[in-house]
N, C-alpha and C positions, 0 to 999 in steps of 0.2 A: 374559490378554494385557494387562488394562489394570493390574493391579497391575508387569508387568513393564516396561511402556512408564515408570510412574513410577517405579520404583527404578534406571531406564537414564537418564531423563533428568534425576531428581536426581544421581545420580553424575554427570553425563557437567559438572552446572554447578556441582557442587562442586569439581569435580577441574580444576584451574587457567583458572575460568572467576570464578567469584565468592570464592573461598575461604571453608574453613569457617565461620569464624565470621558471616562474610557471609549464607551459607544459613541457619544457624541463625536470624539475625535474620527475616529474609523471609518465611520457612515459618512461625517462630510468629508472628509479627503482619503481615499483610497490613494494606498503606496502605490508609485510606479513601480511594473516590472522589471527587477535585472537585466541586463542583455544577455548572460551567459545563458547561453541555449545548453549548455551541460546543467540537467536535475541535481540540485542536492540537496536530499530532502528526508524526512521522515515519515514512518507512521507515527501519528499521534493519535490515533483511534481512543485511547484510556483517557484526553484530558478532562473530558467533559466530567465523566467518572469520577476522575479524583479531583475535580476541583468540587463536585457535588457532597465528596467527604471531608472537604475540607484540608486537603493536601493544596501545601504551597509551594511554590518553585521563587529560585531567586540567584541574581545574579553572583558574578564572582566577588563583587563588593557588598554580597550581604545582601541588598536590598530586592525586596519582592517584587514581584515582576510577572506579568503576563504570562505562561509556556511558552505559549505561540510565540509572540512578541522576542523573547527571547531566543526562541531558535533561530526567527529572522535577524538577530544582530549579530548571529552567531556566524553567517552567513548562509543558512539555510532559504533555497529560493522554492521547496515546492513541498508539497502536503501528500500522504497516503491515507485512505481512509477507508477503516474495513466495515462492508455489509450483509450482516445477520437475515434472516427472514423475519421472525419473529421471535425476535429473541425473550426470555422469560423477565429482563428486568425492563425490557424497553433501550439498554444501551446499543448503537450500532444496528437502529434501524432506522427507516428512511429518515425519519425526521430529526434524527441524533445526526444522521451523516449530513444533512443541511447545515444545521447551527455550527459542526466544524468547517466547513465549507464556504459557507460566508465568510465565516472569521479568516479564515486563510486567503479569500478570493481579495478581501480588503486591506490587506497587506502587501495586494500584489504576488500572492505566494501560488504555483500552479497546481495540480489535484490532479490526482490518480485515486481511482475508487478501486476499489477489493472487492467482486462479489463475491463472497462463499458459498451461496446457493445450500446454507444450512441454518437453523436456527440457533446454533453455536459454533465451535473450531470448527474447521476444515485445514486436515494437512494430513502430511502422506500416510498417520497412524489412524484417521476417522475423515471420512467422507459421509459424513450421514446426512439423510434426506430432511427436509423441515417437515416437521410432524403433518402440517396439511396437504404434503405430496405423497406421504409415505404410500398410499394406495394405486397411484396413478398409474397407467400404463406407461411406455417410453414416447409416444405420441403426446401423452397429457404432459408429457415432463417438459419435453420439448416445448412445449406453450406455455407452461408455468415457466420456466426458466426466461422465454422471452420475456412475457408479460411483467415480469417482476422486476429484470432488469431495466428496459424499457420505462417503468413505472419509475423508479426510481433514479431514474435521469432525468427524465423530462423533470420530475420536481427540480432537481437543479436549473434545469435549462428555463425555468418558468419564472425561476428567481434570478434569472441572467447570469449564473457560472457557469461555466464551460470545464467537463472532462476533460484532460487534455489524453489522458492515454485511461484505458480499463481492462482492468483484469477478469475472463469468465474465467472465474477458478481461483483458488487458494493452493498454491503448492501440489499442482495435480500429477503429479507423475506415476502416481496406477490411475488415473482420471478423479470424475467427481460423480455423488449421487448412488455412490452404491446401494445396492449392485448393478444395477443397469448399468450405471454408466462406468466400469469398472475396466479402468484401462486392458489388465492382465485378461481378463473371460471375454468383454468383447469390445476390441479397438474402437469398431465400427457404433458401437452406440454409444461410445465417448464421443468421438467424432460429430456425430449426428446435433448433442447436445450441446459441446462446444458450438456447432456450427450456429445451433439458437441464438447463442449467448453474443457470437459476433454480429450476428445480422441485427439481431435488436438495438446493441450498439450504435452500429451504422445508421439504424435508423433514424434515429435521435442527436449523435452527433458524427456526421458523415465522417468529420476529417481526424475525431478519435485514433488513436494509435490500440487495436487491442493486445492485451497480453496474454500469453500463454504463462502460466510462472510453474518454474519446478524447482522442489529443495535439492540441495548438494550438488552447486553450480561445478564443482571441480570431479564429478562422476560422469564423463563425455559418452559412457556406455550407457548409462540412463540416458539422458538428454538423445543419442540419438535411436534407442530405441522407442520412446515417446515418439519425437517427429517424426521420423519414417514412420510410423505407426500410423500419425495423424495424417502425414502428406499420401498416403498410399493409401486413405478411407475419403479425401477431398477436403480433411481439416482444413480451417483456416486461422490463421494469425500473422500478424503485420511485427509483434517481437514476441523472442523469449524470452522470459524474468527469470532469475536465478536467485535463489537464497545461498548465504555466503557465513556459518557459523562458527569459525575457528576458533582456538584457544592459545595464549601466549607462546607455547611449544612448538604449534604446525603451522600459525598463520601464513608465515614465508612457503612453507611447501604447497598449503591448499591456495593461497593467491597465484602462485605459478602455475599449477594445473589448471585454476577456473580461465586464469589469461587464455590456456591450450584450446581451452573448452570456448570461449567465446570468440578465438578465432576459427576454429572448426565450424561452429554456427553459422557465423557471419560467408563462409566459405562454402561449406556445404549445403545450406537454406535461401543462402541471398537475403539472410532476415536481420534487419536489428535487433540487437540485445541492450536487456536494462536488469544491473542490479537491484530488484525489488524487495531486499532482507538482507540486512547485515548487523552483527552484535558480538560483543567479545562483556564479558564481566567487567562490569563498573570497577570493582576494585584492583583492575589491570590497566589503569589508563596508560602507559606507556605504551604496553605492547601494544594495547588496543588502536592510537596514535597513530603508531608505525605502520601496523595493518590498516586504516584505512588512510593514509597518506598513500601508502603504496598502490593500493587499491584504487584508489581515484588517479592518481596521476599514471597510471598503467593504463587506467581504462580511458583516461584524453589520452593517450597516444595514436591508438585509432585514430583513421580518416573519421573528417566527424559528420555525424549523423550514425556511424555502426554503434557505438556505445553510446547510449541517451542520460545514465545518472546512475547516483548507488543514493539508494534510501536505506538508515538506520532504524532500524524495528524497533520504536515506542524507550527512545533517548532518554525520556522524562521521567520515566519510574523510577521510581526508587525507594528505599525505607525497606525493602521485601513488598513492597504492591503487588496485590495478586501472587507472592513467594518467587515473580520474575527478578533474577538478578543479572542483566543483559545490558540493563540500562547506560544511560551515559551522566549520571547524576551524581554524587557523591551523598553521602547520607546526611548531609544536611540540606538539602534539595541545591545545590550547587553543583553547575556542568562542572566535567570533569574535561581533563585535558585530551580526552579522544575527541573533542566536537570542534579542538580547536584545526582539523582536516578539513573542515565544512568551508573554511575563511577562502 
């Protein structure tokens, strides 16, 4: 199986995803790691997607160029990467999240997976079950939730990349799996199910970092109604993720409050924190800029190790892909000057 999963997922990024001679470089010389142990990184969950329609990315002189390859010279050192159960096109399931995964691991670039524990979105407006849990008890969830994540590391780990940190949960802050698991009705069987999602982790890669992640890092009334929540049912988690969505007008107010909010954490939990979502509209690249200049260099001020990275939510889109205009790309697929933060 795992010889076959590699010769499926080298063809599949050979065959008009990188082009030969592109693979050929990659495979024999894997980039060394940066040393900055500070993440700065993306989700890039969409490229395989839109390189499959034919969308191209390219640098600031015009010339075509890899995604990937590009965020790495952009100064980007680490990869996010979100997974589906069984999603209906096939994108952002186990064997989508390897092919992005190699390609990142052979740039030297580091990986955080995303489980959503749904066969689509997961975030604070839809936590919905994957159609083949939808009947389960909270015992069967609890095993299905292992199982699955579990399964889908060990494939990584079979193809020698390493998780370095994993998210159970997509932005859970009323929980995941509803209803069962539904933070608001009952703490305690979010808890239960989180508690799957870490152990399975561990199982597979002990020294994993898990994440907990919740939207609207600058709302400390959420965030600590969640943990208390979790800490007071035996949850576990080693950090909180925070998503971080402002606009040219508030970015200054909400980066000051999330600072509040992440040293609160870090104070009240003893837990590290990691910005896992951040996005301002492509066509604000200034403000955009300033907001994550600020934001990063806010969050290395921290002793280090309490703030771990800020990952930018899917930099790449652009054109109206998928109607997300978040990105960091200018519409002729050229970064825009918010990614020159990353350097």
């Amino acid at each position: 199986m795992k010889v076959y999963i590699k010769k499926l997922s080298w063809l599949w990024m050979c065959i008009g995803i990188f082009g030969m001679e592109s693979c050929k470089d990659d495979r024999a010389t894997p980039t060394v790691p940066d040393q900055d142990s500070f993440a700065k990184g993306a989700d890039i969950s969409w490229i395989t997607e839109m390189e499959a329609a034919g969308v191209s990315f390219y640098n600031r002189a015009g010339i075509a160029t890899d995604g990937l390859k590009l965020l790495r010279s952009l100064g980007m050192n680490a990869v996010r990467l979100r997974v589906w159960v069984d999603p209906t096109n096939g994108w952002c399931n186990k064997e989508d999240v390897l092919v992005k995964a190699y390609r990142a691991h052979h740039l030297g670039m580091r990986i955080m997976v995303d489980f959503h524990y749904s066969d689509r979105w997961a975030d604070p407006g839809q936590q919905n079950k994957p159609a083949a849990w939808e009947s389960l008890s909270l015992d069967e969830l609890k095993a299905a939730v292992a199982e699955h994540t579990k399964e889908v590391l060990q494939l990584l780990k079979d193809n020698n990349i390493t998780a370095e940190w994993v998210q159970v949960g997509n932005e859970t802050g009323n929980g995941m799996l509803w209803e069962d698991g539904k933070a608001s009705e009952s703490m305690a069987n979010y808890a239960a199910l989180n508690n799957a999602g870490y152990d399975a982790v561990k199982a597979v890669f002990p020294e994993a970092k898990v994440i907990v992640h919740v939207h609207n890092g600058y709302d400390n009334s959420l965030f600590r109604w969640l943990f208390d929540g979790l800490k007071s049912n035996g949850g576990k988690w080693d950090v909180i993720g925070m998503s971080l969505y402002p606009d040219k007008d508030n970015w200054e107010e909400l980066t000051e409050q999330c600072m509040e909010n992440m040293k609160d954490m870090i104070a009240r939990y003893e837990s590290e924190v990691m910005i896992c979502e951040v996005g301002m509209s492509w066509d604000e690249e200034d403000a955009a800029a300033a907001f994550l200049t600020g934001l990063i260099d806010g969050s290395r001020q921290f002793r280090e190790g309490q703030v771990l990275g800020v990952f930018y939510w899917e930099p790449l889109a652009y054109g109206g892909w998928n109607g997300y205009t978040l990105g960091a790309m200018d519409d002729s697929g050229r970064p825009t000057k918010a990614l020159e933060a990353f350097r």
